[in-house]
C-alpha positions in Angstrom: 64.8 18.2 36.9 64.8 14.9 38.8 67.3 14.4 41.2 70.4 12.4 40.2 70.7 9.3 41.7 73.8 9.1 43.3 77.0 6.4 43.0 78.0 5.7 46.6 81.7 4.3 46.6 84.4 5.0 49.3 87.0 7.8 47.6 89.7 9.8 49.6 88.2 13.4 49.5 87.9 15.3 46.6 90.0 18.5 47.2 93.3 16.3 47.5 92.8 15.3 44.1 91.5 19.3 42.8 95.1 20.7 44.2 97.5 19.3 46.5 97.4 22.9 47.4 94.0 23.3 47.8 94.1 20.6 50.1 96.4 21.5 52.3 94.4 24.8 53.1 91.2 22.5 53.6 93.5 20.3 55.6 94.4 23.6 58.2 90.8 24.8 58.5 90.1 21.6 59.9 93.1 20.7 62.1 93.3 24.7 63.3 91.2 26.5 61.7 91.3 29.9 59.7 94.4 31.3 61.7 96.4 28.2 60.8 95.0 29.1 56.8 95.7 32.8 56.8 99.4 31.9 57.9 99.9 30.2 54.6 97.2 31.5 52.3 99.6 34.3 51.7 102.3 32.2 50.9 100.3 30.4 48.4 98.2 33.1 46.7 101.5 35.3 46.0 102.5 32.2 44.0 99.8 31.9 41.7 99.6 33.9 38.6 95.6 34.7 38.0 94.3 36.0 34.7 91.5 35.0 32.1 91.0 32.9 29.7 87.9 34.6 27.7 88.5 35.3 24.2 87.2 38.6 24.7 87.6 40.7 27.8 83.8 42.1 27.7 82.7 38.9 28.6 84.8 38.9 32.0 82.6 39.8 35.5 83.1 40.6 38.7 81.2 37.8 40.8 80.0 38.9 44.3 81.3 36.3 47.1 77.0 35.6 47.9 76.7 34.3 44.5 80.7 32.4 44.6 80.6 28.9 43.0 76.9 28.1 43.8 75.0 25.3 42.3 77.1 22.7 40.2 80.5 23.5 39.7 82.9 22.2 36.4 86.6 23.5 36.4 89.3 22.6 33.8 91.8 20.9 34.7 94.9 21.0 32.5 98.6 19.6 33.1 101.4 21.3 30.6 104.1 19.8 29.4 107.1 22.3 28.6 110.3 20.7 28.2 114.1 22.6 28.5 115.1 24.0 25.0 111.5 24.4 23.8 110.0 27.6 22.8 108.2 29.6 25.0 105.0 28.8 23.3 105.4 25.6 22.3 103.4 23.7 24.7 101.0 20.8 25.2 98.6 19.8 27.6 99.0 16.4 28.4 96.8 16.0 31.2 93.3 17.1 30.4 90.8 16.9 33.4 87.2 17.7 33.8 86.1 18.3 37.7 82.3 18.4 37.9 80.8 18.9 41.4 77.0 18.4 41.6 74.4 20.9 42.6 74.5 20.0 45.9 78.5 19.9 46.6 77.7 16.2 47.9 78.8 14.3 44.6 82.1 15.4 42.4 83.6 13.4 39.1 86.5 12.9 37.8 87.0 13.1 33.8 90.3 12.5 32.4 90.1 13.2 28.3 92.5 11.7 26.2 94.9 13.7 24.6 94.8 12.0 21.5 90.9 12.9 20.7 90.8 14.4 17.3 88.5 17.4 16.7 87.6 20.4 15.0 89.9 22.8 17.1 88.4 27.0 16.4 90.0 29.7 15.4 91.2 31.5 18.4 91.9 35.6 17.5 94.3 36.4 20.5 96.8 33.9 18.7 96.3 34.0 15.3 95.2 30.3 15.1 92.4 30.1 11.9 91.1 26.3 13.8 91.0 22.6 12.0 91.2 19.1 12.8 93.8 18.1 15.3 94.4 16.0 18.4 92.8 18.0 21.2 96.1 18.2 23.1 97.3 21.0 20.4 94.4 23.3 21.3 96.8 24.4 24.0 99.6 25.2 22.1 97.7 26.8 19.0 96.3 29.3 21.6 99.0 30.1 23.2 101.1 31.3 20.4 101.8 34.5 18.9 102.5 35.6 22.7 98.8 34.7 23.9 100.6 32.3 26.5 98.8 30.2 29.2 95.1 32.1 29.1 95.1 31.7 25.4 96.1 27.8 25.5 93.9 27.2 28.3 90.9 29.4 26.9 91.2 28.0 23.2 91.3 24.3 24.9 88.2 25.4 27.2 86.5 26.9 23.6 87.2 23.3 22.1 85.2 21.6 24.4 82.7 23.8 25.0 82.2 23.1 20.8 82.1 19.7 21.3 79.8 19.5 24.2 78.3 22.8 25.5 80.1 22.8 28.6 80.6 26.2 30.3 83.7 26.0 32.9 83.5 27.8 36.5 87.1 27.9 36.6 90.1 26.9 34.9 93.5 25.7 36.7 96.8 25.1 34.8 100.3 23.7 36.4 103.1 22.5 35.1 104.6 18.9 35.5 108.3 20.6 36.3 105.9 22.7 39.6 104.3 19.5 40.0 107.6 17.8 40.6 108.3 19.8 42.8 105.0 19.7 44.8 105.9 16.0 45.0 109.4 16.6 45.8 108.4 19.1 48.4 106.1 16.2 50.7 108.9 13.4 50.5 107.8 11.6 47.5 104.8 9.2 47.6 103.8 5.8 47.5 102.7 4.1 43.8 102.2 0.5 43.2 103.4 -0.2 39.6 101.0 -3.0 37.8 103.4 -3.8 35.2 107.1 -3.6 34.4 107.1 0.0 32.4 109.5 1.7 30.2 110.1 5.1 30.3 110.0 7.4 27.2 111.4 10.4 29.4 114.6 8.4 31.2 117.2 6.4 30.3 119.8 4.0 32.8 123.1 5.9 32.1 126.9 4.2 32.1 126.1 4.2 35.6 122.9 2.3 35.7 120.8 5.7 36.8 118.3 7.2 35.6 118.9 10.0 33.4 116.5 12.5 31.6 116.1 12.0 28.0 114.3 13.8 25.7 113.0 11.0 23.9 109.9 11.6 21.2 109.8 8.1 19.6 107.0 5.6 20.8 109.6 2.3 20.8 111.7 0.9 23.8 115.2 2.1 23.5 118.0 -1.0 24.5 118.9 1.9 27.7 115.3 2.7 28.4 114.3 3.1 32.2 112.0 -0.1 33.3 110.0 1.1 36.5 109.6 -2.7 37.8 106.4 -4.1 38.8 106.1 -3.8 42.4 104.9 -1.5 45.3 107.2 1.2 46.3 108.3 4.6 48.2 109.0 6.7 44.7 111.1 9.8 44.5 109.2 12.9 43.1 111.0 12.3 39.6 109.9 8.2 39.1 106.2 8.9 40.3 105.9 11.7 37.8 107.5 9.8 35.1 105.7 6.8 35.5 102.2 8.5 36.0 102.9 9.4 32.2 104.1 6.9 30.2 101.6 5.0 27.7 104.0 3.5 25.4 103.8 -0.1 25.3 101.0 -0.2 27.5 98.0 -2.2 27.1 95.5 0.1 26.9 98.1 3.1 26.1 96.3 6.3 27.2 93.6 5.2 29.5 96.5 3.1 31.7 98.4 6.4 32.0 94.9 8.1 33.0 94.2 5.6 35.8 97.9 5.9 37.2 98.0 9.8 37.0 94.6 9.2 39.3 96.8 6.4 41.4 98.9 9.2 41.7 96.5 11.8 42.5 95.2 8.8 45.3 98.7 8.7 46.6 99.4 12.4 47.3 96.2 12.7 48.9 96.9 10.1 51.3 100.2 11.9 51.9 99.0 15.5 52.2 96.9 14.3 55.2 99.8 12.4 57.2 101.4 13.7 60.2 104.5 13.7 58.4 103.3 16.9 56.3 100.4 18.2 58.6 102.1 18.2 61.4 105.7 19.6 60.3 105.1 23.3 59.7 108.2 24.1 57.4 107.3 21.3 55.1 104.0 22.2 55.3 105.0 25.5 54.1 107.4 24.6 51.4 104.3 22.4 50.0 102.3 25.2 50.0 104.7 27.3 48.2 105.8 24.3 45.5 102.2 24.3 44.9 101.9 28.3 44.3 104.8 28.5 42.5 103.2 26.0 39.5 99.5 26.9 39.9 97.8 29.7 37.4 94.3 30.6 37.4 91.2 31.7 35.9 88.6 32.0 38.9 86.0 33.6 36.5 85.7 36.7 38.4 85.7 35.5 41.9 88.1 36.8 44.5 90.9 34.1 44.3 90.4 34.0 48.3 86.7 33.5 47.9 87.4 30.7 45.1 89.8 28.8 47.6 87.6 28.8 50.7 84.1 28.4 49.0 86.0 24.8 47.9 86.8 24.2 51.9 83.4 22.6 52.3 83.8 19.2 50.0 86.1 17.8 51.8 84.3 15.1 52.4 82.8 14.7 49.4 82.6 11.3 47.5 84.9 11.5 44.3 83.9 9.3 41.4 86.6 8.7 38.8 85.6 8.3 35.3 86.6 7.1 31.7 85.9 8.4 28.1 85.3 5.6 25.7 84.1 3.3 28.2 88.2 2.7 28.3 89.0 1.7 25.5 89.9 3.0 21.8 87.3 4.1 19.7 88.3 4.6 15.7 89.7 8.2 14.7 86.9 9.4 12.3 89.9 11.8 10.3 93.2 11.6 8.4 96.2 13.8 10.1 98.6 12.9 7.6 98.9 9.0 8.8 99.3 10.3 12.5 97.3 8.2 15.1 94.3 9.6 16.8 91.4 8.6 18.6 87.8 9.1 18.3 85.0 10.0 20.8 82.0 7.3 21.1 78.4 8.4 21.4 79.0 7.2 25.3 81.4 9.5 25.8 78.9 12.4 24.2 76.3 11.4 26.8 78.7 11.3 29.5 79.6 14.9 28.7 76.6 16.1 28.2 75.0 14.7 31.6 78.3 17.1 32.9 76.2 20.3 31.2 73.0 18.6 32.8 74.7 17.5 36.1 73.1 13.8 35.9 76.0 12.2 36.0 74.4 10.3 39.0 72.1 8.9 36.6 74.3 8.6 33.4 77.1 6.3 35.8 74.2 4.2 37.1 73.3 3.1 33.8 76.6 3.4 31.9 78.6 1.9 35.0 81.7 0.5 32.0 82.7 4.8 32.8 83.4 3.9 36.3 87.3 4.0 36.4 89.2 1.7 39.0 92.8 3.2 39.5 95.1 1.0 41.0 95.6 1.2 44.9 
């Protein structure tokens, strides 16, 4: 295979935007080394919940540390969205991410997937599900039922894209956006610039004129809605969550949201590496914990130690952000009732199919419209 040619932009490094935790122990290793990491690598690992996501357990292995995460690397990347009074199984994954790091650990991308892509979902056994057509964001929840929880929402969502482009994950990482909070909430909040006035469809200004949470479903502006104002600003953990997920009234509705949840992503890595978290140990240690307390995880047989520290070395690696459809909506190609969905362009085919053939290199040098440019 020729080599991918490579797309040479300057990115903050890539394991801030893998997991704020992961960082952090990339972060010790190389401002005091593997003492400094085994001090908190307990901390986090007792936090995370491990299990696997394989439809049947046969096909799980035991992988020996020599032969860790060698060669190309794509992990799953999926953000959860659980809200107070809902079942325990009824569940969503908002945030869809696919993390592809070349052959060579020199080169990683970015791929956020609409939510709103409509697909043949399969039958998944652990839950019951029998598969059809449905917005990829219910894969998650249709495998998760019938008590199959988190690995059977994350392995049926894995399954669904595996269908629709061959790709076979190295490792699949789930958190919720209530941990998540709490990560943020944990380093001090974090600095966003907002492009445009935006209303919330989570908050509302109470009688008091502050915010208040609001389990809204509807897709219209309420008269009380939330407006997070144009403007650059220090935002609490609560506002840069909220505002890294709205799409309503948005110009370009989904793919907006995707570039500021990767402005967001920008923003805690900038903060995970400041002397205001590095060099504070008890923070530093109640990020670490926020960040195991929301994090489950298929490693795929490898030693969850061996899966953290075999990520240490791309640090500096150069991230590449990217966008399905070019950024823009492409026509649903089926009828859910009258509900709105989004279809997936042959571009967007390619694009995941140089991830199966790691040429992403040479698919964004010619298809440069998938470049993503998150706000800064």
């Amino acid at each position: 295979m020729t080599k991918s040619r490579r797309v040479r932009k300057t990115r903050s490094p890539i394991w801030a935007r893998l997991v704020v935790a992961f960082g952090l122990l990339v972060s010790l290793a190389g401002f005091g080394g593997l003492a400094m990491v085994g001090k908190f690598f307990g901390d986090l690992t007792s936090g995370i919940e491990t299990g696997t996501t394989e439809e049947s357990p046969a096909a799980v292995e035991k992988v020996s540390n020599d032969k860790a995460l060698k060669g190309p690397i794509t992990l799953l990347l999926l953000g959860i969205d659980h809200r107070q009074g809902w079942a325990a199984d009824d569940a969503r994954s908002d945030t869809i991410i696919i993390l592809h790091i070349s052959a060579d650990h020199e080169q990683a991308y970015l791929i956020s997937v609409p939510r709103d892509f409509a697909l043949p979902i399969p039958a998944w056994t652990k839950s019951g599900f029998k598969g059809r057509v449905a917005k990829i964001t219910a894969a998650y929840q249709f495998g998760s039922e019938r008590g199959a929880g988190w690995q059977g929402g994350a392995g049926l969502m894995q399954k669904t894209i595996k269908q629709l482009a061959g790709i076979t994950f190295d490792g699949v990482i789930v958190i919720d956006f209530d941990g998540f909070k709490n990560v943020i909430a944990a380093m001090g909040g974090v600095h966003m610039c907002v492009d445009r006035d935006t209303w919330s469809s989570h908050y509302i200004k109470n009688a008091k004129g502050q915010p208040e949470y609001y389990s809204y479903k509807g897709d219209h502006k309420l008269s009380n809605s939330w407006i997070h104002k144009k403007g650059c600003r220090d935002m609490a953990a609560w506002e840069a969550l909220d505002y890294s997920r709205q799409r309503y009234g948005l110009p370009n509705s989904d793919y907006d949201r995707q570039k500021h949840q990767q402005q967001l992503l920008k923003s805690l890595a900038k903060k995970a590496t400041s002397a205001g978290v590095l060099g504070d140990p008890g923070k530093l240690s109640q990020v670490v914990k926020a960040a195991g307390s929301s994090l489950k995880m298929d490693t795929k047989g490898v030693q969850l130690d061996t899966f953290v520290f075999s990520l240490k070395s791309l640090g500096a690696a150069d991230l590449i952000t990217l966008k399905t459809n070019g950024g823009t909506y492409a026509s649903c190609g089926y009828d859910l009732g009258g509900e709105s969905c989004e279809g997936i362009t042959q571009g967007t085919k390619d694009m995941l199919a140089a991830v199966k053939t790691d040429t992403l290199g040479d698919f964004i040098t010619d298809n440069p419209e998938f470049l993503s440019q998150p706000a800064s």
